[in-house]
Biopython code that builds the backbone (N, CA, C, O; Angstrom):
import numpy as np
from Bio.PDB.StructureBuilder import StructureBuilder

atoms = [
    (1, "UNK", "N", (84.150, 105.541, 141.750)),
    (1, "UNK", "CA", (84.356, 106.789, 141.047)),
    (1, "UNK", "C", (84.577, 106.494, 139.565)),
    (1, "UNK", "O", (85.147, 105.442, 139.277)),
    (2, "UNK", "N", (84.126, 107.438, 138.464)),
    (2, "UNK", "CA", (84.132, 107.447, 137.351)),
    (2, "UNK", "C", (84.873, 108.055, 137.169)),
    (2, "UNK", "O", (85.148, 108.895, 138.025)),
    (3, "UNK", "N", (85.713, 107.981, 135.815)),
    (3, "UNK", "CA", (86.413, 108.726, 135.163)),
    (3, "UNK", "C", (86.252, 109.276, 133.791)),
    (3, "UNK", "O", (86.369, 108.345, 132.995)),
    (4, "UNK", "N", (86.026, 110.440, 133.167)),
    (4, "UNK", "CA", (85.946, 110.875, 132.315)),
    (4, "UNK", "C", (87.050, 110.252, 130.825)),
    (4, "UNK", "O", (88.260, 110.470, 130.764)),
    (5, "UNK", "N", (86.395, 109.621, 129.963)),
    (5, "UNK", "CA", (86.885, 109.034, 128.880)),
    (5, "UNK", "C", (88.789, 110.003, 128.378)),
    (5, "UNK", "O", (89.872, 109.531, 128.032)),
    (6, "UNK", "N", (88.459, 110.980, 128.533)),
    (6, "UNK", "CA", (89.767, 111.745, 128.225)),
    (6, "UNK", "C", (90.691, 111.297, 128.884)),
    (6, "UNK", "O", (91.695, 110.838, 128.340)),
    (7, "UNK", "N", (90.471, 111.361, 130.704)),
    (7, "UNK", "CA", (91.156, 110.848, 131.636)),
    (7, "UNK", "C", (91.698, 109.478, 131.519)),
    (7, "UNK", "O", (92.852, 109.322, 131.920)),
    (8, "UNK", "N", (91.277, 108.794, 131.197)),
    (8, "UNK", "CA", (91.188, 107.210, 131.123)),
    (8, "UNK", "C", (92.447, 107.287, 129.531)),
    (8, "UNK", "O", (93.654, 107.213, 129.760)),
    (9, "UNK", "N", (92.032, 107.407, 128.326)),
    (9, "UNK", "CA", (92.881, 107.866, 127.371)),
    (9, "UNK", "C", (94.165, 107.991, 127.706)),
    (9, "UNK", "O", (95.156, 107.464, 127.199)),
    (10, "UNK", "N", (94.061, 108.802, 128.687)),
    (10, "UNK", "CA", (95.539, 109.577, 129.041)),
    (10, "UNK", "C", (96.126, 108.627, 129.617)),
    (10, "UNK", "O", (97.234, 108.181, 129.322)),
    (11, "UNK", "N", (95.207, 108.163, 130.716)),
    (11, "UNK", "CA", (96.136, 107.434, 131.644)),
    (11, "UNK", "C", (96.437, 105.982, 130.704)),
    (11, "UNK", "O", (97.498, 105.436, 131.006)),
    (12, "UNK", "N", (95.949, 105.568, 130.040)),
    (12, "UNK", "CA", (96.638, 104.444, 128.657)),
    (12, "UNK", "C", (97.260, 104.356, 128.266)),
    (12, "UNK", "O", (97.863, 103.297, 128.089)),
    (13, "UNK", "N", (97.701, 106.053, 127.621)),
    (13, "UNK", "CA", (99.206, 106.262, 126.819)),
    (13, "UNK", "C", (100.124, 105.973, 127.600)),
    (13, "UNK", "O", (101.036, 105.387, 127.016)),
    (14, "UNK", "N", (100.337, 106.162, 128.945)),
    (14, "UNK", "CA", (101.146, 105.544, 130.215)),
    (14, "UNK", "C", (101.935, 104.265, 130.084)),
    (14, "UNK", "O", (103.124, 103.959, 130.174)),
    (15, "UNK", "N", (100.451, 103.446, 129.758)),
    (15, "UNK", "CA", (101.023, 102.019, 129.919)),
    (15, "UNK", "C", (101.423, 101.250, 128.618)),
    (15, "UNK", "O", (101.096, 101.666, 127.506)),
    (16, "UNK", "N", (102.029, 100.292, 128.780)),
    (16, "UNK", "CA", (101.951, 98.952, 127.402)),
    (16, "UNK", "C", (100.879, 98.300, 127.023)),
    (16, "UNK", "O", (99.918, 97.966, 127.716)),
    (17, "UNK", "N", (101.077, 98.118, 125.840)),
    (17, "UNK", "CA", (99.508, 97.405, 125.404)),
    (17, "UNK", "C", (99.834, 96.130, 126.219)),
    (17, "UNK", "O", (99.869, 96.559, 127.372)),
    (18, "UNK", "N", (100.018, 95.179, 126.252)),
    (18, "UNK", "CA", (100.489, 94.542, 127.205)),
    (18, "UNK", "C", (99.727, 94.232, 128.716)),
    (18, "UNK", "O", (99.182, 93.242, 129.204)),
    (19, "UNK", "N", (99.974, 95.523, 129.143)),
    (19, "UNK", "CA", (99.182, 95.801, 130.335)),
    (19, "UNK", "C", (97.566, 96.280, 129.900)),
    (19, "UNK", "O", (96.646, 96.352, 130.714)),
    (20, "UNK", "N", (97.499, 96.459, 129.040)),
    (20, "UNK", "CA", (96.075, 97.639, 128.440)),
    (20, "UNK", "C", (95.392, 96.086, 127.993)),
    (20, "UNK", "O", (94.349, 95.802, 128.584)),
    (21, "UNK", "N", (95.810, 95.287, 127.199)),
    (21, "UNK", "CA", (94.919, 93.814, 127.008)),
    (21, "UNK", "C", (94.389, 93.363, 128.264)),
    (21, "UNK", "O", (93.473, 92.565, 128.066)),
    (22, "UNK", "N", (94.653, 93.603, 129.682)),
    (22, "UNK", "CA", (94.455, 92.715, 130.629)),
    (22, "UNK", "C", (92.724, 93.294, 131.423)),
    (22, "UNK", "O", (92.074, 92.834, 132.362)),
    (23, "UNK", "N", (92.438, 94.735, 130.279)),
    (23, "UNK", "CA", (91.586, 95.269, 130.741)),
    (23, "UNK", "C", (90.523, 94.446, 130.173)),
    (23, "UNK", "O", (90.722, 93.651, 129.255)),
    (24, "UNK", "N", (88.981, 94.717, 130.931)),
    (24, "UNK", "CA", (87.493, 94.543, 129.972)),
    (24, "UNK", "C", (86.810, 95.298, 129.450)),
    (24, "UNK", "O", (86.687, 96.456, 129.848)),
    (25, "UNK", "N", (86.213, 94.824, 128.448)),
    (25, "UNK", "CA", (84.758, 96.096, 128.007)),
    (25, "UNK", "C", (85.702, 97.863, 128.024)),
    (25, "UNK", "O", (85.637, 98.805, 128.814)),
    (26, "UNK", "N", (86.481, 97.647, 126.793)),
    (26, "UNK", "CA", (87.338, 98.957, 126.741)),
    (26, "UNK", "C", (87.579, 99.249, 125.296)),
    (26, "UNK", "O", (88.468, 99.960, 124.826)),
    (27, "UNK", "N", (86.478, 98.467, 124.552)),
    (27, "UNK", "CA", (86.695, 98.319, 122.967)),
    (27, "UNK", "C", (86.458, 99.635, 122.316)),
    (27, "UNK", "O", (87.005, 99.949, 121.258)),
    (28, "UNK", "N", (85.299, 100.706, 123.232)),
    (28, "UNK", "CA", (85.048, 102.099, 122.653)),
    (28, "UNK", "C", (85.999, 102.993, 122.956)),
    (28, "UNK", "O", (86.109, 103.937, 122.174)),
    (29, "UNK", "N", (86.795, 102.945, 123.980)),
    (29, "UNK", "CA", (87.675, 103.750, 124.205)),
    (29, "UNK", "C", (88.779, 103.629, 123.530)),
    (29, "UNK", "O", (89.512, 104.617, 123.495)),
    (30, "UNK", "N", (89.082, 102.727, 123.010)),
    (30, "UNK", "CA", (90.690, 102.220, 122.333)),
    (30, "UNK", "C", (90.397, 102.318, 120.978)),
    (30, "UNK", "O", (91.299, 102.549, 120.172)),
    (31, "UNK", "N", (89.098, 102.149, 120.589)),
    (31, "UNK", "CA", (88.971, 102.745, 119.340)),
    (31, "UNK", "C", (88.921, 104.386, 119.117)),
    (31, "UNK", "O", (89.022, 104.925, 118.015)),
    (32, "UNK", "N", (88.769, 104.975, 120.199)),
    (32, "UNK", "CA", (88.816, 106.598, 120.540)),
    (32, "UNK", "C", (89.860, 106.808, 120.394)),
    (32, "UNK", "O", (90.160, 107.779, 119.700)),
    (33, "UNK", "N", (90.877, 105.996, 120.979)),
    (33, "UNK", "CA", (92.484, 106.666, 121.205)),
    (33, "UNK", "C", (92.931, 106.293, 120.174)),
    (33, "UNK", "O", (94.104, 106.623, 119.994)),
    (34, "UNK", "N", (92.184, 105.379, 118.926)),
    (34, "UNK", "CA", (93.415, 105.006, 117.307)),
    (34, "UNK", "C", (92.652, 106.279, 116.380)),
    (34, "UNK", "O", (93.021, 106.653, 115.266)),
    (35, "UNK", "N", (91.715, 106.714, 117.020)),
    (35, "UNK", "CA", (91.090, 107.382, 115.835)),
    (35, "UNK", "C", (91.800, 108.667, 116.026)),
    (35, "UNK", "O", (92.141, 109.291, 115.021)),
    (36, "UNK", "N", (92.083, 109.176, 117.316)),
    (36, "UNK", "CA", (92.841, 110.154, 117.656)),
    (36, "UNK", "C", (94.393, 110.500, 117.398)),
    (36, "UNK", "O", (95.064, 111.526, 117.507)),
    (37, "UNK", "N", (94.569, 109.608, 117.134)),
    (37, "UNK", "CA", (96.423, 108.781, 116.813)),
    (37, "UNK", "C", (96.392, 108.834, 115.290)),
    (37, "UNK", "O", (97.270, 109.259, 114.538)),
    (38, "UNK", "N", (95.371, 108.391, 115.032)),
    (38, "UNK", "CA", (95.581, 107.932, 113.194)),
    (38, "UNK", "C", (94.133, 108.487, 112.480)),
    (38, "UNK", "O", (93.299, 107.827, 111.859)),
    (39, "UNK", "N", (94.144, 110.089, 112.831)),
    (39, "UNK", "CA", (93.129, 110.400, 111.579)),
    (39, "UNK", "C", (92.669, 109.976, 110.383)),
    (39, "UNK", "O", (91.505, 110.091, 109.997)),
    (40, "UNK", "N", (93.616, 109.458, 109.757)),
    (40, "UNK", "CA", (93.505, 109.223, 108.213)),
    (40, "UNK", "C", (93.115, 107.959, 108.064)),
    (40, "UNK", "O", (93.145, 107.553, 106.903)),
    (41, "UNK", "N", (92.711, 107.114, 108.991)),
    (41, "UNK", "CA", (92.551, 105.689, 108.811)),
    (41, "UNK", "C", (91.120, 105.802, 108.778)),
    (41, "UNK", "O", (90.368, 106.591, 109.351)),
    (42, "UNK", "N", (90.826, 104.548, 107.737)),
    (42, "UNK", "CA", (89.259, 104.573, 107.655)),
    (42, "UNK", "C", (88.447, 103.830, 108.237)),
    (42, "UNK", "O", (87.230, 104.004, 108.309)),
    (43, "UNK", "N", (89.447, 102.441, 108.953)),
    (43, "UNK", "CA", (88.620, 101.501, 109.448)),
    (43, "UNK", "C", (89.802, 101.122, 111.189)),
    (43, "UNK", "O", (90.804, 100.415, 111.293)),
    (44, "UNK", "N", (89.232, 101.771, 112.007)),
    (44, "UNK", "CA", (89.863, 101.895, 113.172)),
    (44, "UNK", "C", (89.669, 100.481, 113.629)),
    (44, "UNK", "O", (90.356, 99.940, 114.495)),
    (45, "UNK", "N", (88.584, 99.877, 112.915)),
    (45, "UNK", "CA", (88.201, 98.657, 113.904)),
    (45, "UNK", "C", (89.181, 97.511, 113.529)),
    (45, "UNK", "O", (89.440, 96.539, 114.238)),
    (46, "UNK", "N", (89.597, 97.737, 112.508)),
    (46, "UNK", "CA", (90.287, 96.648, 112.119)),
    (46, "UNK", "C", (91.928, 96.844, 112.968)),
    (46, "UNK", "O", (92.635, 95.967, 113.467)),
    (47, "UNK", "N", (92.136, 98.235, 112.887)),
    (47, "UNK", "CA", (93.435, 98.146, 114.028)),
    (47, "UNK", "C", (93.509, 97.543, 115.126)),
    (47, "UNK", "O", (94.384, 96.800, 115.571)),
    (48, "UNK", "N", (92.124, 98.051, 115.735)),
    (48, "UNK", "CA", (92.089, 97.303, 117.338)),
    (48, "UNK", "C", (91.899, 95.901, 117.308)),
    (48, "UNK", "O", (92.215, 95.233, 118.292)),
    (49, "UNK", "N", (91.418, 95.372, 116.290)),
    (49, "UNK", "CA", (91.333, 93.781, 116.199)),
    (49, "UNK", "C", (92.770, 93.148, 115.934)),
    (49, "UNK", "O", (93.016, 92.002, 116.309)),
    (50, "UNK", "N", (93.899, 94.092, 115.141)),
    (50, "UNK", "CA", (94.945, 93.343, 114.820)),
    (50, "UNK", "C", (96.061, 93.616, 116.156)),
    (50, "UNK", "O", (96.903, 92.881, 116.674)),
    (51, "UNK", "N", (95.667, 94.903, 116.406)),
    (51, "UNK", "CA", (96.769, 95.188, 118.075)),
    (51, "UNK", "C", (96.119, 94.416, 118.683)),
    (51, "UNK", "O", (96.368, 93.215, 118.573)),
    (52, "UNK", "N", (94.974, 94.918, 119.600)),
    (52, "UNK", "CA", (94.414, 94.052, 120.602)),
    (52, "UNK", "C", (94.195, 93.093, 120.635)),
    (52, "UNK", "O", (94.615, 92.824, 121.760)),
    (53, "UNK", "N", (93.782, 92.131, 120.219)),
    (53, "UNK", "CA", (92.965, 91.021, 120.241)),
    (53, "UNK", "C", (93.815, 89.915, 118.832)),
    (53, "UNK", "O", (93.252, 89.059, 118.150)),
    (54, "UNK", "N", (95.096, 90.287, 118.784)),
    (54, "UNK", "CA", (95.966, 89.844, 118.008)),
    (54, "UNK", "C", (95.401, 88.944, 116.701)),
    (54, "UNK", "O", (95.879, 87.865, 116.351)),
    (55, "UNK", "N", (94.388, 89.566, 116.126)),
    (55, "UNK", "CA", (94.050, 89.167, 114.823)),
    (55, "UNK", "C", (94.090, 89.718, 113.054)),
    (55, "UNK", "O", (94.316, 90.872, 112.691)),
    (56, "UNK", "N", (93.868, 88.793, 112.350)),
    (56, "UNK", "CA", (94.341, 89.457, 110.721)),
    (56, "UNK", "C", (93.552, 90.676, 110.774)),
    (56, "UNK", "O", (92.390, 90.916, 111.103)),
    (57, "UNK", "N", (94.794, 91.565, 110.236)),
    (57, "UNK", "CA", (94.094, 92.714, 109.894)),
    (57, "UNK", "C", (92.635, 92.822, 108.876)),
    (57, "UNK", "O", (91.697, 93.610, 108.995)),
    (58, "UNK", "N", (92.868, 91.575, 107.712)),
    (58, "UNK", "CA", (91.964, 92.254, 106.702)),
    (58, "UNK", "C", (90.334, 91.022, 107.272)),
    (58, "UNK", "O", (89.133, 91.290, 107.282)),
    (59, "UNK", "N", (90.831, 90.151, 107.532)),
    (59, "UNK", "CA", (89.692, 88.496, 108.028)),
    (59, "UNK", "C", (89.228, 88.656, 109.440)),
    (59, "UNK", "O", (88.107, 88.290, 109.793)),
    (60, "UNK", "N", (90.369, 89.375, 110.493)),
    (60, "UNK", "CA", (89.980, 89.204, 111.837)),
    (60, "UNK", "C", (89.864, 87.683, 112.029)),
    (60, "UNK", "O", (88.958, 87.214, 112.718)),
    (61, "UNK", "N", (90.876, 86.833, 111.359)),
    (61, "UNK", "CA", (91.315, 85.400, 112.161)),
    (61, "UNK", "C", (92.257, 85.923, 113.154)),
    (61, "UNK", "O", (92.937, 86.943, 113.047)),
    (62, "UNK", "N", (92.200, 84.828, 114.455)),
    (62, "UNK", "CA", (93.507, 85.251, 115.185)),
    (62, "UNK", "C", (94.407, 84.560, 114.278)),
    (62, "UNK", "O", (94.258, 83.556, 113.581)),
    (63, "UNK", "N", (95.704, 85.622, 114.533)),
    (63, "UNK", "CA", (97.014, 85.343, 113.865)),
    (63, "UNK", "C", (97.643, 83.287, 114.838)),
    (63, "UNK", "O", (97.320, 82.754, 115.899)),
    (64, "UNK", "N", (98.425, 82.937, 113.880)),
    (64, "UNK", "CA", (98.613, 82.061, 114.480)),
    (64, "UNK", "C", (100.848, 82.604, 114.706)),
    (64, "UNK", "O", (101.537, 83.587, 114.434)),
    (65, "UNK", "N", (101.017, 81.595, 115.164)),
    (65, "UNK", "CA", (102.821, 81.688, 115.296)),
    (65, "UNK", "C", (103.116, 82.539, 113.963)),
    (65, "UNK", "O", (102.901, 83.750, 113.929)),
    (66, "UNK", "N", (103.547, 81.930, 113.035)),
    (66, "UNK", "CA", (104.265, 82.098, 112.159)),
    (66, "UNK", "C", (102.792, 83.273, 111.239)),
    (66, "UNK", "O", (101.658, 82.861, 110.993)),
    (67, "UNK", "N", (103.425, 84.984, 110.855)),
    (67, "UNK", "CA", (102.047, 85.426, 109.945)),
    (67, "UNK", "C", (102.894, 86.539, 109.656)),
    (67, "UNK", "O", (103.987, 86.733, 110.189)),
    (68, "UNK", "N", (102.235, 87.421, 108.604)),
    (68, "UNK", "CA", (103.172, 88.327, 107.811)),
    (68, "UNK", "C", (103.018, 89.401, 107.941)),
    (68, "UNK", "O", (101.923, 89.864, 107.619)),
    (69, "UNK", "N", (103.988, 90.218, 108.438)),
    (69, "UNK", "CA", (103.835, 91.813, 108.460)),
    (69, "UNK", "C", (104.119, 92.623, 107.260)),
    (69, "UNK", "O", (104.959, 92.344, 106.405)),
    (70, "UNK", "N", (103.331, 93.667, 107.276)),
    (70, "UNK", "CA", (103.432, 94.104, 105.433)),
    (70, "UNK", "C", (103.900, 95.352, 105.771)),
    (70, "UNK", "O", (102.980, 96.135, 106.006)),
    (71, "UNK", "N", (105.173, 95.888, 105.895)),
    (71, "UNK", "CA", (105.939, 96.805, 105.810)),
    (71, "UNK", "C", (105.692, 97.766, 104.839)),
    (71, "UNK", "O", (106.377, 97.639, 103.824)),
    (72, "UNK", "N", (104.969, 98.619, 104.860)),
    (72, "UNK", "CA", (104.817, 99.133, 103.870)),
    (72, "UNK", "C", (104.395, 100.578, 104.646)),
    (72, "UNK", "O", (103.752, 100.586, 105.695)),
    (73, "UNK", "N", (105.045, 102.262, 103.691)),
    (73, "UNK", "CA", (104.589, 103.588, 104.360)),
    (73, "UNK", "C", (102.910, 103.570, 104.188)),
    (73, "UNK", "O", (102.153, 103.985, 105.066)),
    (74, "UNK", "N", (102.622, 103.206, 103.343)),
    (74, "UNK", "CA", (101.238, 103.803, 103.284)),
    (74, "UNK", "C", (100.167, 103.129, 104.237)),
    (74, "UNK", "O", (99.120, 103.686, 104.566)),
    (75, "UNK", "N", (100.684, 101.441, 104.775)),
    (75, "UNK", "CA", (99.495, 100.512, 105.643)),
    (75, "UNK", "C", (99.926, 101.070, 107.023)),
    (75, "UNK", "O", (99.278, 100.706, 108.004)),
    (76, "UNK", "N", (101.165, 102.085, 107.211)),
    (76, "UNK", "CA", (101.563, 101.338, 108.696)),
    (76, "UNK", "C", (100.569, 102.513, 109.450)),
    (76, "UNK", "O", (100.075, 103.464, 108.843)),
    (77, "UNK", "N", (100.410, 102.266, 110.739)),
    (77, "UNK", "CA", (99.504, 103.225, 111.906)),
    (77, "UNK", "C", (100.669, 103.946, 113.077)),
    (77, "UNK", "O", (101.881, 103.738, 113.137)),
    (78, "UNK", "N", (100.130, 104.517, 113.629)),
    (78, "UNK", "CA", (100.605, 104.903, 114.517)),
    (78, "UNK", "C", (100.214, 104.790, 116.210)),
    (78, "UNK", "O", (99.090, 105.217, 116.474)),
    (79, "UNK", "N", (100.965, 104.299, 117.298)),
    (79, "UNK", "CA", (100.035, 104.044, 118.275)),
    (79, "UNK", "C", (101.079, 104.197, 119.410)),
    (79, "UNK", "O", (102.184, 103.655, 119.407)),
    (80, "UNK", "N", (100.513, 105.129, 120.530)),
    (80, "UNK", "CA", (101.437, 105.973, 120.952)),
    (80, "UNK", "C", (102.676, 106.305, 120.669)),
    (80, "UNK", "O", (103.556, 106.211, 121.525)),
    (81, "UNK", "N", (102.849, 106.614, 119.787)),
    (81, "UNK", "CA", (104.453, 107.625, 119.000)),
    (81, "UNK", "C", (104.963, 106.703, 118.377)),
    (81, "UNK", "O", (105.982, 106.968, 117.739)),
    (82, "UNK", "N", (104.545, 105.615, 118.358)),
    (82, "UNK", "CA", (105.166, 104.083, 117.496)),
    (82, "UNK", "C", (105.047, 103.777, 116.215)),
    (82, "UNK", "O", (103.922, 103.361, 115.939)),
    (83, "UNK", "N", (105.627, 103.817, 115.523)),
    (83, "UNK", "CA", (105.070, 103.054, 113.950)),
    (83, "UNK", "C", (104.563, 101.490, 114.109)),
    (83, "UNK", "O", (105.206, 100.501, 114.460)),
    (84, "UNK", "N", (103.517, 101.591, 113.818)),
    (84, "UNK", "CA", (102.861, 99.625, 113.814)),
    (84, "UNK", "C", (102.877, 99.487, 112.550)),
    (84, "UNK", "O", (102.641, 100.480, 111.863)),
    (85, "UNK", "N", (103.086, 98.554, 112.089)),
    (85, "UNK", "CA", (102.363, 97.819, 110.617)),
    (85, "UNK", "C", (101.655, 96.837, 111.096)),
    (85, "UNK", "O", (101.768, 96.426, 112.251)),
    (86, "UNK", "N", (100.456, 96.144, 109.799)),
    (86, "UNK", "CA", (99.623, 95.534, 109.873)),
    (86, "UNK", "C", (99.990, 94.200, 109.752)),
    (86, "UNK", "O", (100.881, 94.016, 108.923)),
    (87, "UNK", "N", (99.547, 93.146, 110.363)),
    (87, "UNK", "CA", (99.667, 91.716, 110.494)),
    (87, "UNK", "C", (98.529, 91.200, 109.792)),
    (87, "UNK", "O", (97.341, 91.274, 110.104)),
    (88, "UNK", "N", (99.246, 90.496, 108.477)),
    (88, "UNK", "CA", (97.960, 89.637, 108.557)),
    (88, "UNK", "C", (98.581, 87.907, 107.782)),
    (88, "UNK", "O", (99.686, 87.570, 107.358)),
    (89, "UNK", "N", (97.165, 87.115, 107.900)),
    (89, "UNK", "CA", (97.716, 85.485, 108.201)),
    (89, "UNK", "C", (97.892, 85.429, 106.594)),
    (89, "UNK", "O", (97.817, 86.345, 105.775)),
    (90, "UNK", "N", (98.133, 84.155, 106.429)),
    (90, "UNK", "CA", (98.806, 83.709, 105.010)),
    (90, "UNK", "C", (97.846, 83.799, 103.892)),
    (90, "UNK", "O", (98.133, 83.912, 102.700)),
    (91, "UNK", "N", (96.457, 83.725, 104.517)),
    (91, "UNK", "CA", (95.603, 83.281, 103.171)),
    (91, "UNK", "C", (95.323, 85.154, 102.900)),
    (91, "UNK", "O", (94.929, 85.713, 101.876)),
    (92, "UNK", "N", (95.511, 85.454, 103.563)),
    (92, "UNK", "CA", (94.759, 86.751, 103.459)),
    (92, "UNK", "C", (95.721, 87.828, 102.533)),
    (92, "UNK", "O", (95.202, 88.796, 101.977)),
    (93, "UNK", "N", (97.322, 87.511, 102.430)),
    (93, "UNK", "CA", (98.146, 88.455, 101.937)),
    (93, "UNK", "C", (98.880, 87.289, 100.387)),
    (93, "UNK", "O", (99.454, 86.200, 100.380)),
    (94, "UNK", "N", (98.646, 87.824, 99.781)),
    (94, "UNK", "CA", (99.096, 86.702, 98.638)),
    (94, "UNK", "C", (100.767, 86.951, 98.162)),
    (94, "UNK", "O", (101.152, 87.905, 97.486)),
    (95, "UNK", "N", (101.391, 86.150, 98.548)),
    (95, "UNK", "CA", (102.841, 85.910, 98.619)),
    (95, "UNK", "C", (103.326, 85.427, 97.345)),
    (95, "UNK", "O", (102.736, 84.499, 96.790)),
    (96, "UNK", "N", (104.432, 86.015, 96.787)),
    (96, "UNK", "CA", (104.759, 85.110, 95.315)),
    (96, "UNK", "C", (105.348, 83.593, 95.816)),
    (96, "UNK", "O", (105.875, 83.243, 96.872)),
    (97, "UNK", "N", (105.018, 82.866, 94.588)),
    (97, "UNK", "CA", (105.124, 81.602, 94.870)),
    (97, "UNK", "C", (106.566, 81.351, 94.577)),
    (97, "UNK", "O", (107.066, 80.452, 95.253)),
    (98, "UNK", "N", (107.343, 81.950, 93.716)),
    (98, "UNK", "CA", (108.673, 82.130, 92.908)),
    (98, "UNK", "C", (109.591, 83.660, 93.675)),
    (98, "UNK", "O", (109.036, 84.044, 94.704)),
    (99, "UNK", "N", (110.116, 84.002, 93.506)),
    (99, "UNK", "CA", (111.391, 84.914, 93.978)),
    (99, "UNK", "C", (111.175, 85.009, 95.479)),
    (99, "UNK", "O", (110.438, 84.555, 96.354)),
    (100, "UNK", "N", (112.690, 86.229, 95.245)),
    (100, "UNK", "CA", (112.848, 86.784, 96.496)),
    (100, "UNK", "C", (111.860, 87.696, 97.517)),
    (100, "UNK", "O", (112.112, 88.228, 98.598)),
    (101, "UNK", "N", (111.016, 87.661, 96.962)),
    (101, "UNK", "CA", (109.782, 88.508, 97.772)),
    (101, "UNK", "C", (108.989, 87.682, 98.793)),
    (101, "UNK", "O", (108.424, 88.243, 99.732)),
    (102, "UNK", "N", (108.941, 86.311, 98.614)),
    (102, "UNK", "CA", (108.667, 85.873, 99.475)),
    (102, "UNK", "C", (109.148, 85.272, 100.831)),
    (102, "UNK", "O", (108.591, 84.934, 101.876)),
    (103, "UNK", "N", (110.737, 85.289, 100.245)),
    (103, "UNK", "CA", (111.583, 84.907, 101.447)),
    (103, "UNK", "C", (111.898, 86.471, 102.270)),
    (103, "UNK", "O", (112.562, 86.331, 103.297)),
    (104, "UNK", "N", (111.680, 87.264, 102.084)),
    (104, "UNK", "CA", (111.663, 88.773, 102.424)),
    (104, "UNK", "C", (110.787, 88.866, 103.651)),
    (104, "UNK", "O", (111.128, 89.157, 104.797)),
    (105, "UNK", "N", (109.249, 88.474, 103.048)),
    (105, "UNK", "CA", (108.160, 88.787, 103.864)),
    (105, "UNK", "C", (108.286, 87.608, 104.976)),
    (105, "UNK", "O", (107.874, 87.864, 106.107)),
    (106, "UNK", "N", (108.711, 86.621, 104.765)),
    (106, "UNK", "CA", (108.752, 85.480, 105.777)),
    (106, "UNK", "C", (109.975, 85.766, 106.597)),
    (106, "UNK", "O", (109.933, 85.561, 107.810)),
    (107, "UNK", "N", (110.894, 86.154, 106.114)),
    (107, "UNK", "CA", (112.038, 86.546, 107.273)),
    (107, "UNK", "C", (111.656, 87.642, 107.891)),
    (107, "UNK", "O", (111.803, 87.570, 109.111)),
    (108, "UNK", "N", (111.095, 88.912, 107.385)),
    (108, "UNK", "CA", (110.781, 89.640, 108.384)),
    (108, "UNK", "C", (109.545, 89.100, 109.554)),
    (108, "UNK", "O", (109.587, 89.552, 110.698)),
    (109, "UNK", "N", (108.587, 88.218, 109.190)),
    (109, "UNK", "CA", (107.615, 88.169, 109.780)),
    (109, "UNK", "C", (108.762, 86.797, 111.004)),
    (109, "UNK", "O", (108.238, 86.789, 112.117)),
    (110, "UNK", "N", (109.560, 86.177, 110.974)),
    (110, "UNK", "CA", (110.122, 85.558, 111.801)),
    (110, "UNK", "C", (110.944, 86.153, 112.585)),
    (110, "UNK", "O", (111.225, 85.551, 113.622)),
    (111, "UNK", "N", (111.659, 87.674, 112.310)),
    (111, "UNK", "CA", (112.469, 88.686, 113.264)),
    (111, "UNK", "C", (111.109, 89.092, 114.369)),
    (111, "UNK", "O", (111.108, 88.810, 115.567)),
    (112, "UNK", "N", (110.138, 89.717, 113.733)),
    (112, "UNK", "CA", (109.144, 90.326, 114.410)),
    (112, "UNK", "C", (108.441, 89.450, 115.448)),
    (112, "UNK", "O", (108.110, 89.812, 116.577)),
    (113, "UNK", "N", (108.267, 88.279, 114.916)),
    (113, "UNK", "CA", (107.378, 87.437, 115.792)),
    (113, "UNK", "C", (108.267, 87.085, 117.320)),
    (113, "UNK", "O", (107.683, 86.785, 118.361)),
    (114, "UNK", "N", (109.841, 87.199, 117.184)),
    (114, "UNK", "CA", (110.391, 86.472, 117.838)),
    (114, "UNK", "C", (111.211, 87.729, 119.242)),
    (114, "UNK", "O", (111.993, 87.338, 120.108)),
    (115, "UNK", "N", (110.762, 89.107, 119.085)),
    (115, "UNK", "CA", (111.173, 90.362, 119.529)),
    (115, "UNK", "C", (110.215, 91.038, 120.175)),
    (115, "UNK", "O", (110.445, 92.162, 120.620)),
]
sb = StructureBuilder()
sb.init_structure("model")
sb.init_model(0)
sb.init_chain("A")
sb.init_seg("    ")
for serial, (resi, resn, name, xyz) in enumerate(atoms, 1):
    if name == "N":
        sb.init_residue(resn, " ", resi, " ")
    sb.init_atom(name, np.array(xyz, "f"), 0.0, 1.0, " ", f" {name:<3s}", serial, name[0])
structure = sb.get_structure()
């Protein structure tokens, strides 16, 4: 039996991504449900590459251990009722080499990684 794409949607919001990675061949639908979640975003694909498939938001490298979340109102998404922000790896987000801004972004990205 088939299920109608809406149906399927629905029954997603249900679960954890978690459980939702363990699926296959579900890349059109999950891009259905961010576009539906996050109108205003212009490039859905890059969400599902950084949720799903745990890679840099802006390169689509997979993230490795240690990578930086950019806290910020205007990058973050939304995904079932959740605020996400975007992950991305070191080369890709340019970090000051001098102050406190960089020990900022590295401590948060070591709370997050470890929760």
């Amino acid at each position: 039996m088939i299920l109608p794409d809406d149906i399927i949607i629905n029954i997603f919001s249900y679960l954890l991504w978690e459980d939702v990675k363990k699926f296959k061949n579900i890349d059109s639908l999950l891009l259905f449900h961010i576009c539906l979640q996050n109108p205003q975003t212009n490039d859905p694909y890059s969400i599902l590459q950084n949720i799903y498939y745990d890679s840099c938001f802006k390169c689509h490298n997979l993230l490795k251990f240690n990578h930086v979340i950019k806290l910020c109102d205007h990058c973050k998404f939304f995904l079932d009722n959740k605020t996400v922000y975007p992950n991305y790896c070191y080369d890709c987000l340019p970090l000051k080499k001098k102050g406190i801004l960089k020990h900022i972004y590295v401590m948060f990205a070591a709370i997050f990684v470890f929760v």
